[in-house]
Structures are given as C-alpha cells and as structure tokens.
N, C-alpha and C positions, 0 to 999 in steps of 0.2 A: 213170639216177640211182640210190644205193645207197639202200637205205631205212634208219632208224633201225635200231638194235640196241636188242631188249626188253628189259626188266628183266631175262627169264627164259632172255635170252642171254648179259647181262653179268655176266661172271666174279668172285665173291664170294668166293673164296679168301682168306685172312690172308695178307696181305703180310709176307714177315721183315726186321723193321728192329734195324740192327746196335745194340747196347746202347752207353751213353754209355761214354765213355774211350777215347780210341784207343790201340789196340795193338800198331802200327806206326809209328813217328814216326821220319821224317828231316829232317836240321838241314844248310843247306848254310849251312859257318861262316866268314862274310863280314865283312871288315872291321878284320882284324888290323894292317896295315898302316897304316889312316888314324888308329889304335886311337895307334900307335905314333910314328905324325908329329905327330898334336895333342899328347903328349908329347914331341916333340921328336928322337926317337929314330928308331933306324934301322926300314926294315919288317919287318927281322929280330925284333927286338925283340919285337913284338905276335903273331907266330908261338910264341914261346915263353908269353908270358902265357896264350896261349889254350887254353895246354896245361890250365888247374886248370879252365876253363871245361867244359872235357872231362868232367872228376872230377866237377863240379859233374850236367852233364845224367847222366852213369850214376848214381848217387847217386839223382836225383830218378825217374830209371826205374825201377830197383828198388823205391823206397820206395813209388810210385804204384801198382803192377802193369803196366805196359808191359813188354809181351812182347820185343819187339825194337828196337833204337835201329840205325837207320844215321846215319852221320856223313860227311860230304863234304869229303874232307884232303886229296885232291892230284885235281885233273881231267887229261882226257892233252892239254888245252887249256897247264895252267900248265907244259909243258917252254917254252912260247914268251916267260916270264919272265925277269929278268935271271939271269945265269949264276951270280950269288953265291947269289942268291934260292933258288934251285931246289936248290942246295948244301946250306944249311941245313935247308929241308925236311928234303929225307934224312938229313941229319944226325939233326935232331930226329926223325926217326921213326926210326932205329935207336936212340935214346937211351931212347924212349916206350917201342919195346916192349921194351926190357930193364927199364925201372922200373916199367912197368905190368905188365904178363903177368903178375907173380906175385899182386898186389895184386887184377888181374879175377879170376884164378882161387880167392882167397881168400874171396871175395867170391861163388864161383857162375857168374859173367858166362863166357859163351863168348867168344871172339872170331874172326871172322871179319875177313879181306881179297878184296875184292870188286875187281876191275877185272883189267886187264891186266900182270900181276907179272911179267912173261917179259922189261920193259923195264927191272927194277932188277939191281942187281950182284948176285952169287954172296951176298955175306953177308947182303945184307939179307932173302935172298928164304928162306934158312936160317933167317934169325931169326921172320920168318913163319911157315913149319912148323914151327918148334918151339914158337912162341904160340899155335898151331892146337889144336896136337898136347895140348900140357898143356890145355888147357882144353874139347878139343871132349865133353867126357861132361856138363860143365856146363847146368843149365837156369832158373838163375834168372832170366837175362835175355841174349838174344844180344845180340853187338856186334858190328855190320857197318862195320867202315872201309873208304869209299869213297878208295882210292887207285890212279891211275892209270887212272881210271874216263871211261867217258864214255853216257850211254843207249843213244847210237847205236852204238857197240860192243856194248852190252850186249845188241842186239837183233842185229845183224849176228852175233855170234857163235853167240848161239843160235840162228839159221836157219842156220849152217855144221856147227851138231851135228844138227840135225834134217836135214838134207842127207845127213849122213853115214849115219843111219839109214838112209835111203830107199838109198844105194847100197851098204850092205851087207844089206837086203832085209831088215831089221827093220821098216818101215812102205812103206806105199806113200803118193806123194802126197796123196790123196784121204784118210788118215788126218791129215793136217796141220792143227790147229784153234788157236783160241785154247789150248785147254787145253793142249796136247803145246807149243805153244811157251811158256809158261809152265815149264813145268817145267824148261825149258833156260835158262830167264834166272836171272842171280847169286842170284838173293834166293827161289829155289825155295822150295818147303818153311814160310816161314817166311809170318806171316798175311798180309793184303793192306795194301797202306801204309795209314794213312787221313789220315794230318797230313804235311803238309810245310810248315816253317819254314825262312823264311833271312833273317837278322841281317843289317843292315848298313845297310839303304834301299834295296839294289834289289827291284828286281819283275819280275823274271824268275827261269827253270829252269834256267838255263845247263847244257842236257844232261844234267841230272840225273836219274835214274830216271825217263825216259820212259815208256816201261811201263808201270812201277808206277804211274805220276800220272796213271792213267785215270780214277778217281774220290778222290782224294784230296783233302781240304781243305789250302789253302793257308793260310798265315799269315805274313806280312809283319811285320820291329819294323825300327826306326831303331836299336837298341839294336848295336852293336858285337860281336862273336863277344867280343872278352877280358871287357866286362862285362856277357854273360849269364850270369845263375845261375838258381839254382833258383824263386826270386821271378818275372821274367821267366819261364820255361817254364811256371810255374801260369798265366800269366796265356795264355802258345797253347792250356793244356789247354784253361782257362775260357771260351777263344772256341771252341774245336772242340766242347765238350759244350754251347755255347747254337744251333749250326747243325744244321739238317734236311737231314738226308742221303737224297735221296730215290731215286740210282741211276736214273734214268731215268723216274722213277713220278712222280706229280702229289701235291702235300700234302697233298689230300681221299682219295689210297689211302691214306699216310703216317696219316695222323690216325685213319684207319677200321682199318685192322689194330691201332692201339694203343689203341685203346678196347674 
C-alpha cells in the first residue's frame, strides 16, 4: 500500500491561470433558416440576414480585445442539403467576400478560410486568395471562416502532413506528439480556443474544431444566428469570465496560485 505524500514532497509551484477574456472564440452560427420560416420566409432568406450578425460579432472582437474569431459558414456535412440551399451559400459567400474583404482589411482584420477549399470552383477559391492575400499583414484581429470544414478532416489532415514528414525523413515517428500535430491543424499559430458558442438551442459540436475544444468553454443561447448581436455575445463573454478554468487541476491549486 502507497504511503501518504508529505508536505515536503508536495509540489508548491504557482500554478498559471490563463487571465479573464477569452482570446479565441468560435461561434457555430445556427438557426438561420427556422430564423427565416418563423418569418415566413424561405431558409434562404435567414442565410442572408445573418450576414450583419457577422458585422456585428467582428465589431464586438475588435472592440473587446479578442485576438482571433472563428466563424462556422459551411460544414463538408451541409453538401448533403437541399440543392438550391447549398447554391446560395456559395452564392452568398462569393458576394461576402467581394463586399467584405475590403471593409476587414480597412478595419486591420486578417481573414482566413480554414477547411477543405479544393471542393469549391475555380472562382471562388481565386476570390479566397485574393482575401488572404490583401489582408494577411493585418493584426488587429484574425478571421477564421470555417468553410467546407469538418474536425475530423481537420485532424485526418494534419496526421497526412506529419506522415509526410516522416517519409520524407524530416521527423521520425517517435518525434510525433501533441505538439507537432498541433502545428499541422488549421488554426496553428493562432492562441488556444477558449470559448465556443453556438446559437440556435442545440447542444452539440457538430465536428466542429474538435481539437481545438480540448479545454474550451462552451456556451449554449436559444438566441438565432440572425439575432445575435453584440448585446448577446457580452453576455458568452460574461458567462466565460465568471467560470474556473482549471485545465485538469483541482480549485484549491486554482485558488492557491491566485492568491
């Protein structure tokens, strides 16, 4: 049987406890369509409204200090949508990034598109790189549009680049950790998520930055993707800054490293 651990074995180190405000927040934006039936209207409809809802969360990331906003616009789940549905999407997202791109980069905002692009046409994927392109010196605030995305890609892929290492003899196996796959997932580089919100009343991840949602706080509203604004998002900050993020540790570390 083990015996106790002494005082003068147990480990007194200051634990680092990350500071209030999260600085990674993604938003999977749910509800555009039932947005647009309780109106009367087609599901197409509540796709285009939710475009200012958009305006609205970058706006309130900048103004807060949030480092990076991902946004969840197309899963590779919604090709199995109806066929007009899925039409518009892209429609509307070649429309977005011709009217937006100049407005993020006027503004500082980078943007990024995160998922699998090698499935949209010739123009769109053009108009992409050149939304990249103008903006990628930007650092007020990144934007990560999640399109054509899914976790489990996002993680399959990044074991197909760390694969690749290993057979071109840039790593061996046994070099393969948390950390080296990390650097191969979309959202590299950029802080660790800490908030995920998704509008609408579900409560679930639907594949959404699996990875990333290792230690993330979640946030659940009834509230619709078209009428989220700014109002609503204070109120995920104001629940993310009253929870104890304790990463694996117990409250009594938590509370002792902050005193």
């Amino acid at each position: 049987m083990l015996g106790k651990r002494s005082s003068a074995e147990t480990p007194t180190a200051a634990v680092e406890v990350s500071s209030p405000g999260p600085q990674h927040v993604a938003i999977i934006m749910d509800g555009n369509g039932r947005w647009a039936q309780k109106k009367g209207k087609i599901r197409t409809f509540g796709h285009k409204a939710g475009v200012e809802s958009v305006r609205a969360v970058v706006r309130f990331a900048r103004k807060t200090g949030i480092r990076s906003l991902t946004l969840f616009a197309f899963s590779s789940e919604n090709w199995k949508r109806p066929e007009e549905e899925v039409s518009v999407l892209m429609e509307l997202f070649n429309l977005v990034l011709n009217s937006e791109a100049k407005r993020l980069h006027k503004n500082g905002v980078r943007l990024k598109v995160i998922g699998d692009v090698s499935a949209f046409d010739d123009k769109l994927k053009a108009k992409i790189r050149k939304a990249e392109a103008m903006t990628e010196d930007n650092s007020e605030l990144v934007l990560n549009i999640a399109a054509n995305y899914g976790g489990r890609w996002d993680i399959v892929n990044a074991a197909r680049h760390l694969a690749a290492k290993v057979q071109n003899g840039e790593i061996a196996v046994s070099d393969i950790n948390e950390e080296q796959l990390d650097t191969q997932i979309s959202t590299a580089g950029l802080p660790e998520l800490d908030l995920l919100i998704r509008t609408g009343g579900e409560r679930r991840i639907s594949n959404f930055l699996l990875w990333q949602c290792a230690y993330a706080e979640l946030y659940f509203t009834e509230v619709l993707w078209p009428d989220f604004d700014e109002e609503v998002f204070q109120l995920a900050v104001d629940d993310f800054n009253m929870r104890q993020r304790r990463f694996g540790l117990t409250g009594e570390q938590i509370s002792i490293s902050g005193s």
